[in-house]
C-alpha positions as CSV (number, residue, x, y, z in Angstrom):
1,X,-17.0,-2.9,3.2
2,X,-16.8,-1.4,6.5
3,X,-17.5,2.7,7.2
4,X,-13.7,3.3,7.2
5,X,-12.8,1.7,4.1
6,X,-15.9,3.6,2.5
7,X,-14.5,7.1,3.6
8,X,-11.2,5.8,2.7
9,X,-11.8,5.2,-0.9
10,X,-14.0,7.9,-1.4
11,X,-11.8,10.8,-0.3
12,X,-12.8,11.3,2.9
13,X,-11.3,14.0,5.3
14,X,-9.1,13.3,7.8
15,X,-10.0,14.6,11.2
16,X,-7.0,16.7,12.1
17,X,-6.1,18.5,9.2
18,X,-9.4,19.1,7.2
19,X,-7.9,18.0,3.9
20,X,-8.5,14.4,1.8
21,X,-6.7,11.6,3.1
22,X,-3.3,11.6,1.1
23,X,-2.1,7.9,0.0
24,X,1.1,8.5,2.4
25,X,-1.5,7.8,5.0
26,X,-3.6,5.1,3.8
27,X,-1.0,1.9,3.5
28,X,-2.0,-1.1,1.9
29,X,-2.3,-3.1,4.8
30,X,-4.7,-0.5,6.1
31,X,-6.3,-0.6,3.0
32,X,-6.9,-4.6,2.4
33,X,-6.4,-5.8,6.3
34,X,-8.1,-9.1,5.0
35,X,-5.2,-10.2,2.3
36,X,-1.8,-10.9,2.7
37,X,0.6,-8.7,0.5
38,X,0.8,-11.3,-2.4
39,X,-2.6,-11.6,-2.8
40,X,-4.3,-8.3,-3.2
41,X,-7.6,-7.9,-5.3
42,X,-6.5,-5.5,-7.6
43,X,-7.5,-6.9,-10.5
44,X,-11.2,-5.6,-10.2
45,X,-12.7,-2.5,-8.6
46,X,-11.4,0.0,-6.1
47,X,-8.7,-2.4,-5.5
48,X,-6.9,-1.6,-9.1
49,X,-7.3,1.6,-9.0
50,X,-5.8,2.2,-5.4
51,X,-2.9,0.0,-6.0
52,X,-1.6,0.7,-9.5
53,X,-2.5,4.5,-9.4
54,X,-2.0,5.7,-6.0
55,X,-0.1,3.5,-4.0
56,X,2.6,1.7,-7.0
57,X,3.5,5.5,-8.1
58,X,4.0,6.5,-4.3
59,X,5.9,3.8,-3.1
60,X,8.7,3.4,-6.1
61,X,9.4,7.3,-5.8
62,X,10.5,6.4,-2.4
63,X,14.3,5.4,-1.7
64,X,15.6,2.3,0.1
65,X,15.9,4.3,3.1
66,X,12.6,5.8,3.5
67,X,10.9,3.0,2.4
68,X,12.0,1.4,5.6
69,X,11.3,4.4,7.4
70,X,7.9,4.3,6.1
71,X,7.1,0.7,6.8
72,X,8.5,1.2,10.8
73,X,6.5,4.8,11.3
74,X,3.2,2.9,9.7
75,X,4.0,-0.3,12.1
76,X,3.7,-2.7,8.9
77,X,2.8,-6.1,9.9
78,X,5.5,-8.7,9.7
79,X,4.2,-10.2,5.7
80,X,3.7,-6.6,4.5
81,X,7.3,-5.7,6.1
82,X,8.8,-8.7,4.4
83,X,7.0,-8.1,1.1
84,X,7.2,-4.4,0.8
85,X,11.0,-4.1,2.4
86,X,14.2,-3.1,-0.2
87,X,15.0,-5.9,-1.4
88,X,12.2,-8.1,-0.1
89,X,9.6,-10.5,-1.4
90,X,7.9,-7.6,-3.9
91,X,11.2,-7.1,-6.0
92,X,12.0,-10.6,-5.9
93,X,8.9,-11.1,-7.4
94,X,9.0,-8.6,-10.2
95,X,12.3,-10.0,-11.1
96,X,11.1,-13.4,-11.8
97,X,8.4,-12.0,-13.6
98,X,10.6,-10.3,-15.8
99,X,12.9,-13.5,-16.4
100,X,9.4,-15.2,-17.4
């Protein structure tokens, strides 16, 4: 783990405003630069914790529209943008999970 992820997960401040990072800025492909979208390690450790608490809750209390606006403002890398989009691979996903 490098010294930004370390004062990401541990609340760290953020330079300009003096106040914890918030999990608006701290996407997940900031987060887990090293995995694509569909394969996350949130199954053990900081990893769980950061996507089923902070960022799961976060994200579906956005609408359609600023969840795009999200993903362009944060410059989302093409997979993430695909994954993570209205519509995109993420939903498809969680509808074939529920069929299963």
């Amino acid at each position: 783990m490098g010294l930004l992820d370390f004062l990401r997960r541990t609340g760290s401040k953020s330079k300009s405003y003096g106040k914890p990072m918030s999990i608006e800025d701290r996407p997940p492909w900031l987060e887990f630069p090293d995995h694509p979208p569909f394969a996350l390690p949130v199954n053990q450790g900081d990893g769980e914790g950061y996507w089923f608490y902070e960022w799961t809750p976060f994200w579906n209390g956005l609408s359609a529209e600023r969840k795009l606006k999200y993903l362009r403002e944060h410059h989302a890398p093409g997979e993430w943008f695909e994954w993570l989009k209205p519509g995109g691979g993420q939903e498809e996903f969680r509808r074939e999970a529920d069929r299963g």
